[in-house]
N, C-alpha and C positions, 0 to 999 in steps of 0.2 A: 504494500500500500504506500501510495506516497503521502509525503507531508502535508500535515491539515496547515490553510491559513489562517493564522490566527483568527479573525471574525469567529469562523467554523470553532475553534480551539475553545474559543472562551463560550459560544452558543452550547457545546457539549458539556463543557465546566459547571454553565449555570443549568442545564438539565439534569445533570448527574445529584442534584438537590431534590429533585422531584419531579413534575408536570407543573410548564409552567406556561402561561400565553405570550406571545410575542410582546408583547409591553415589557411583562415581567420579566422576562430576559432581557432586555435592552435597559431594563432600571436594575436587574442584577449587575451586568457586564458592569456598567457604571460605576457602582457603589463598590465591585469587589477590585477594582482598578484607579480607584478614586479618581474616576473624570478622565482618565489617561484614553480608557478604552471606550469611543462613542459610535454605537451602529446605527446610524441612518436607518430609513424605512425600507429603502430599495437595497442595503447589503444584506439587512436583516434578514427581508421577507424572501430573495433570492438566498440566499444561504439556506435559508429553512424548506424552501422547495428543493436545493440538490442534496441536501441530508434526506430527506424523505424519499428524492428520487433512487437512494442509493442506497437505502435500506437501513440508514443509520438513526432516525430519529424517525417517529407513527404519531400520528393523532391519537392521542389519549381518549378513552374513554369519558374521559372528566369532563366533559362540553357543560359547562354552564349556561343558564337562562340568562335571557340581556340581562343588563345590570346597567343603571342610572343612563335611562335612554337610549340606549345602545339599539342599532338596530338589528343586528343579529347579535348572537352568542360566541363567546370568544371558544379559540379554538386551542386547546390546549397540547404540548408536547409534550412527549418521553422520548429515553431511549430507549432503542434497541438492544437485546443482547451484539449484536455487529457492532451497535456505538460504543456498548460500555468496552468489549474489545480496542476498537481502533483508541477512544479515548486512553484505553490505558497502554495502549502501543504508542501513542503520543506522547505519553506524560514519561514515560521509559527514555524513549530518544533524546526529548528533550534537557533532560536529567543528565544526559550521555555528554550531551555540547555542555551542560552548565561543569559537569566534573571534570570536561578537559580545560574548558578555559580557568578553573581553579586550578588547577593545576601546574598550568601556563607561568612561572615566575615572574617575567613582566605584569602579570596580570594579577598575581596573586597579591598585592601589595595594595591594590587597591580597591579591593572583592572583600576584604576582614569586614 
């Protein structure tokens, strides 16, 4: 599999919590990046169609009834068993580059 980008990374991060609706992930991504990480409506909602396309993230059972005027029901996400793999195939590699650049002496000096 090749490398999730980030968008994707941190949309699995904040699923891996639960089902959440696209709001709630873009006010997760936010708060768990403090502001650093901000998904637009179009990377979001495109990101959440090729997870779905690709087996990695389902429409939750959990569809809620509108709520404060809403005109339809928000549509909730999970992962996958495929997601929670590739996520933690993810979280491995990455882990992989953060130990070598610790390890790196130039680099080590400024990483404590």
């Amino acid at each position: 599999m090749k490398p999730l980008s980030l968008p994707v990374i941190h949309i699995l991060l904040a699923l891996s919590d639960g089902a959440r609706h696209g709001y709630a992930i873009k006010q997760n991504v936010e708060e768990r990046t403090s502001g650093a990480v901000r998904l637009g409506p179009g990377t979001l909602y495109e990101a959440i169609q090729r997870l779905q396309d690709s087996g990695l993230i389902e429409e939750g059972a959990a569809r809620r009834a509108p709520e404060n005027g809403q005109a339809a029901p928000r549509r909730y996400y999970q992962l996958t068993p495929l997601g929670w793999d590739a996520l933690r195939q993810e979280v491995r590699r990455l882990g992989e580059i953060v130990d070598h650049a610790r390890a790196n002496p130039k680099l080590k000096k400024g990483l404590a």
